[in-house]
C-alpha positions as CSV (number, residue, x, y, z in Angstrom):
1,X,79.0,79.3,-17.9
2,X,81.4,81.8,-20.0
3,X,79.5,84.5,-21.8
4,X,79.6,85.0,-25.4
5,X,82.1,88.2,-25.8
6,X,80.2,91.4,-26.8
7,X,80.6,93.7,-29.3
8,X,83.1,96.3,-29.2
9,X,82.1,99.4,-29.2
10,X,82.7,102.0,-32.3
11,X,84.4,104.8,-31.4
12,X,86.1,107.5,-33.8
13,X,88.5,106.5,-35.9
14,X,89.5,105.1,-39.6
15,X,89.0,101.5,-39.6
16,X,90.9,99.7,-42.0
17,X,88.4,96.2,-42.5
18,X,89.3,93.2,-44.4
19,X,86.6,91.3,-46.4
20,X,86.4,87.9,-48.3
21,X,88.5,87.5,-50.8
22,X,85.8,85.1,-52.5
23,X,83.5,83.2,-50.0
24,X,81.7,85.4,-48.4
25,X,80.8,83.7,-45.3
26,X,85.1,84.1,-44.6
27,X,84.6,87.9,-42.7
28,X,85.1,88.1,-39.1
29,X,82.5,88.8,-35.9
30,X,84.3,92.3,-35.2
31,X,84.1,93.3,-38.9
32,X,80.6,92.7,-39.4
33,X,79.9,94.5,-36.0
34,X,82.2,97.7,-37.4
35,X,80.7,97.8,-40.8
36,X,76.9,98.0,-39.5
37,X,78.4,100.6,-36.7
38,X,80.5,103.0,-38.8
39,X,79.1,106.6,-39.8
40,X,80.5,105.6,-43.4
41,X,81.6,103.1,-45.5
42,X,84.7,103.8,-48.3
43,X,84.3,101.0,-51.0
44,X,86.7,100.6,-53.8
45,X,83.1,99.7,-56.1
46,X,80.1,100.2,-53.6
47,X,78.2,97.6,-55.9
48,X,81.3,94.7,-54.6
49,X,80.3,96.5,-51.8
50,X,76.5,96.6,-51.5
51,X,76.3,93.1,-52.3
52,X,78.8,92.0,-48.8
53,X,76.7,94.6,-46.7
54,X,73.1,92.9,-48.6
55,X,74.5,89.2,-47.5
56,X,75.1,89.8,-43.8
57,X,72.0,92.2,-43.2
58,X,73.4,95.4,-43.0
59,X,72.7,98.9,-44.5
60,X,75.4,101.3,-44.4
61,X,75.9,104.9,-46.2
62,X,78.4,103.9,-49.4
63,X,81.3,106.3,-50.7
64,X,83.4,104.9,-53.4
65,X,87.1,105.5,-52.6
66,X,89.3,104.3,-55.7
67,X,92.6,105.4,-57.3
68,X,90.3,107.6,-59.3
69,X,88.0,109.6,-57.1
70,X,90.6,109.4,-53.7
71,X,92.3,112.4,-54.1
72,X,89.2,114.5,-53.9
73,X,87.2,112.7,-51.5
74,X,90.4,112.5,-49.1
75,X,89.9,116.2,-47.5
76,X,86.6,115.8,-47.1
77,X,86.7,112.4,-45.5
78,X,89.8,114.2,-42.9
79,X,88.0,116.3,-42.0
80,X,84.7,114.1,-40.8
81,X,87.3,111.8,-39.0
82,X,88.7,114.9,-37.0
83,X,85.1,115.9,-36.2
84,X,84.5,112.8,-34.8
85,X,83.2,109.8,-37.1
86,X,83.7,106.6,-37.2
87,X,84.9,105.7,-40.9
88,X,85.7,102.1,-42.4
89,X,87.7,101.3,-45.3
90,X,87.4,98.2,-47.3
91,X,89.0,97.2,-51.1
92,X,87.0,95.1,-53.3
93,X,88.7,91.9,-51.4
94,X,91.1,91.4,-48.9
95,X,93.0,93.3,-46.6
96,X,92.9,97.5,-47.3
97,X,95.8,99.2,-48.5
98,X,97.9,96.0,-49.7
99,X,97.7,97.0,-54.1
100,X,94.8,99.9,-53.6
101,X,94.7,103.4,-52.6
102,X,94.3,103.4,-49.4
103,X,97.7,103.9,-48.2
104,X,97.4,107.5,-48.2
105,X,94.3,107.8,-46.4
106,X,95.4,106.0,-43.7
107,X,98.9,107.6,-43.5
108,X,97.3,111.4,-43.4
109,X,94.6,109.8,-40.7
110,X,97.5,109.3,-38.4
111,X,99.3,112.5,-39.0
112,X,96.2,114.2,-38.0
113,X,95.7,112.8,-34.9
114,X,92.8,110.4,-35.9
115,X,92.8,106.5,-34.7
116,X,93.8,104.0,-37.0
117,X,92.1,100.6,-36.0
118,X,93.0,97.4,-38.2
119,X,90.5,95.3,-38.1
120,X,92.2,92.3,-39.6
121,X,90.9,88.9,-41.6
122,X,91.5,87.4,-45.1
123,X,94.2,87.7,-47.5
124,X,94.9,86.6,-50.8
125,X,98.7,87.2,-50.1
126,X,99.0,85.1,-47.0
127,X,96.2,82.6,-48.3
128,X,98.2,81.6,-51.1
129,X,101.5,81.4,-49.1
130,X,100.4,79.2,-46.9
131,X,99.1,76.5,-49.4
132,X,101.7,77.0,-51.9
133,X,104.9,74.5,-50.7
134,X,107.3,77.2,-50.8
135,X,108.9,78.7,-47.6
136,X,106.9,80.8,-45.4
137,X,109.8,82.3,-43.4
138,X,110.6,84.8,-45.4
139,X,108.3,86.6,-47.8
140,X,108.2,89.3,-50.0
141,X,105.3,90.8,-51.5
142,X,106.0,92.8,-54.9
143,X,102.2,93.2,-56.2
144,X,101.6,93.7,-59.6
145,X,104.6,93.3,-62.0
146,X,104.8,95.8,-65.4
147,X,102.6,95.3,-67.9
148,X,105.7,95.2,-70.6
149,X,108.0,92.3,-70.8
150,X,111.0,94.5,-70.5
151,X,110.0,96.5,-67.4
152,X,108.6,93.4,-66.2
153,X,112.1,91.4,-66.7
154,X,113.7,94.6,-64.9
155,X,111.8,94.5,-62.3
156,X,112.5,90.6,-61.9
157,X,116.4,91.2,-62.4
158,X,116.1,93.2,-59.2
159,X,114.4,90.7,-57.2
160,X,116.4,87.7,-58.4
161,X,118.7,87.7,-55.2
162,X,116.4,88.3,-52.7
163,X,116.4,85.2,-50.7
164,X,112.8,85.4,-49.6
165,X,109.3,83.8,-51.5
166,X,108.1,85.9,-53.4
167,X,104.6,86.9,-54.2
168,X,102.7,88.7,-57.3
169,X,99.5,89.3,-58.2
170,X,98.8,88.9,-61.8
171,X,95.5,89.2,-64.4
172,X,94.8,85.9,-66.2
173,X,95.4,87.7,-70.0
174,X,98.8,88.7,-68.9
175,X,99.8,85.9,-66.4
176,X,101.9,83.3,-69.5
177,X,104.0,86.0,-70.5
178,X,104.4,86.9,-67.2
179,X,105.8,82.8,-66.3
180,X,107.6,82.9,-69.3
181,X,109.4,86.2,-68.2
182,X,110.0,84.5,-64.6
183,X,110.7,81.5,-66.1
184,X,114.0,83.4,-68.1
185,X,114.8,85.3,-65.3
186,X,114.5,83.3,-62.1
187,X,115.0,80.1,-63.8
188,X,113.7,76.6,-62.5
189,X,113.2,77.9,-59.2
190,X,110.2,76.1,-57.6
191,X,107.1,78.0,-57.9
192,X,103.3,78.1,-57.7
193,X,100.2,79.4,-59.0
194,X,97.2,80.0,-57.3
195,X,93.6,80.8,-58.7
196,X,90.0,81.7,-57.9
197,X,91.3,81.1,-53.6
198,X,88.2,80.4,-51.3
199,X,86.0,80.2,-54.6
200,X,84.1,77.0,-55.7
201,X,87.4,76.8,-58.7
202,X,90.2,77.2,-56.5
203,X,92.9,76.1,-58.1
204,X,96.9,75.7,-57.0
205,X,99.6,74.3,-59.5
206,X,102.8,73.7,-57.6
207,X,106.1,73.2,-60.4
208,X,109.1,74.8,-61.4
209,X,108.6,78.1,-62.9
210,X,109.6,76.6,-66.4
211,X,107.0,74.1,-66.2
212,X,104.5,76.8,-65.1
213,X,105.4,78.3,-67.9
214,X,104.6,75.7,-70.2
215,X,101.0,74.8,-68.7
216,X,98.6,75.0,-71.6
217,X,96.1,75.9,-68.4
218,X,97.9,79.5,-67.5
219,X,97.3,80.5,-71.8
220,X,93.9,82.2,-71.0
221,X,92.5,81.8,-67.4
222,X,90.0,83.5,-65.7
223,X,90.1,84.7,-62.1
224,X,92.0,86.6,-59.3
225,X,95.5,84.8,-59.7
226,X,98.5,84.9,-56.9
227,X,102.1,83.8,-58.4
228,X,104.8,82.6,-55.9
229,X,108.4,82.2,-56.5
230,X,110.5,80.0,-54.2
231,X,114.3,81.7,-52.9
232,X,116.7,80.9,-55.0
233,X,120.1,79.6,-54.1
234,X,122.9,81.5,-52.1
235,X,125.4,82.3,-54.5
236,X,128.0,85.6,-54.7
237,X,126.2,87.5,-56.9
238,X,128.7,88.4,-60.3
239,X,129.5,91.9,-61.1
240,X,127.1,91.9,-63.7
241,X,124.7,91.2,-61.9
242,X,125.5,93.7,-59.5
243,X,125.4,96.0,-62.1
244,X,121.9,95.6,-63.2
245,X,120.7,95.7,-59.4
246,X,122.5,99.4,-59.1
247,X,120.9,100.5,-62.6
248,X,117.6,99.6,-61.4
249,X,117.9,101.0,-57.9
250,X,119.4,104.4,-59.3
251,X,116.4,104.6,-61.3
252,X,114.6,105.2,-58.0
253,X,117.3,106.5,-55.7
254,X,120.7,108.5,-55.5
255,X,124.2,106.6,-55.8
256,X,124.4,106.2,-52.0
257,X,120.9,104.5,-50.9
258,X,120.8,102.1,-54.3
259,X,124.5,101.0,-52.8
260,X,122.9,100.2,-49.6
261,X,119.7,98.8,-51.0
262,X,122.1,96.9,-53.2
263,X,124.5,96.0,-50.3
264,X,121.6,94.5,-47.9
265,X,120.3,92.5,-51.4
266,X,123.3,90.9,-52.4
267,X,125.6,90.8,-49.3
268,X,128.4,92.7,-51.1
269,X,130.3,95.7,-49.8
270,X,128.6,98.8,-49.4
271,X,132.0,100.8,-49.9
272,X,132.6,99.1,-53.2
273,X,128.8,99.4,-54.5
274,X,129.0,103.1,-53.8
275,X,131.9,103.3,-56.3
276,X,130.6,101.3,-59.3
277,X,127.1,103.6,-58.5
278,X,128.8,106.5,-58.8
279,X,130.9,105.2,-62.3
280,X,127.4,104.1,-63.5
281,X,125.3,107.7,-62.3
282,X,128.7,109.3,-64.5
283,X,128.1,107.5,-67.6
């Protein structure tokens, strides 16, 4: 008779420990047997926090680790992991790092020296994928678009030829301007929109983006919401167009990597991109 498969043991390191994204009971063995082993627990909000910890029986020393108190806690929190401690990081809900601060954390862990351990588990990203019809082979995950309509158009302009699903998050008061800005941008590409996942009003609307747009139910909802937009066509992108990709890219980058970003993203020559960049960086 096989043996049930003991814990593992917790040695140093940043552990990076995904946690329900609604249902609670959806949080692995190995995380629960990391979060009652760790020396410390960073919490995005150690109340979200306390009350995981309170449903699964365990007590654990709470630091909160947000976009607001990381940059001081970081040395601190170095330092303990190169003396030795076991450390786990969790967001508010889901996997850590993926639209919260934990990025650099994690990145000046490694640089140290320290272990970085993933322990993996739920995921609003892939959880909406996988229900939403759209194709799974390729994805792209853009996070949270601008909360003006004209950023927010420029940032879909830039992502219009990607040929890949591709995945937002979005707040319920801004998620109908949001479709309607998709909607003008994308056009009817297939698209979905999923609420409130692994809660008792999970909700997923699968339409074109027009007629996502349209749904009297996306005016004022409530919830954690996940938007999907299906790949559109293959078609030779038109000099316009290319133009607005380079614009947006040389907002970021020189001439030379937004020609290449631009290249890979529209399959147009790289030689010809770097000379309308250049013209455009001139005017």
């Amino acid at each position: 008779m096989s043996q049930s498969p003991q814990p593992n043991a917790i040695t140093p390191g940043l552990y990076l420990v995904a946690t329900p994204i609604g249902n609670l009971r959806d949080i692995t063995l190995r995380a629960l047997d990391v979060l009652g082993g760790v020396d410390l627990v960073l919490a995005e909000d150690t109340r979200v926090a306390g009350k995981l910890l309170a449903a699964h029986g365990i007590k654990a020393r709470l630091q909160r680790y947000d976009e607001h108190a990381a940059a001081k806690a970081r040395p601190g929190i170095l330092a303990a992991l190169a003396g030795g401690s076991a450390i786990a990081l969790i967001s508010d809900a889901g996997t850590p790092l993926v639209s919260d601060p934990g990025y650099r954390l994690a990145r000046e862990a490694a640089a140290q020296g320290s272990t970085v351990i993933p322990i993996p588990g739920p995921s609003a990203t892939l959880a909406a994928l996988s229900i939403s019809g759209l194709p799974t082979d390729r994805f792209l995950f853009a996070g949270f678009p601008p909360a003006k309509s004209a950023a927010r158009r420029a940032m879909f302009e830039e992502l219009a030829h990607v040929r890949a699903t591709l995945i937002f998050f979005e707040g319920g008061s801004r998620l109908a301007a949001s479709l309607a800005d998709m909607a003008a941008v994308f056009g009817p590409r297939d698209g979905a929109v999923a609420r409130e996942l692994t809660k008792l009003h999970e909700t997923v609307v699968r339409a074109p983006l027009d007629a996502l747009a349209a749904d009297p139910r996306f005016e004022t909802p409530k919830g954690e919401i996940v938007v999907l937009v299906g790949p559109g066509e293959e078609t030779a992108a038109t000099p316009e167009q290319a133009d607005a990709a380079l614009a947006a890219a040389l907002t970021r980058v020189g001439p030379g990597e937004a020609a290449a970003e631009v290249a890979r993203a529209l399959g147009l020559p790289r030689r010809d991109l770097y000379a309308r960049a250049l013209a455009l960086r001139g005017r």
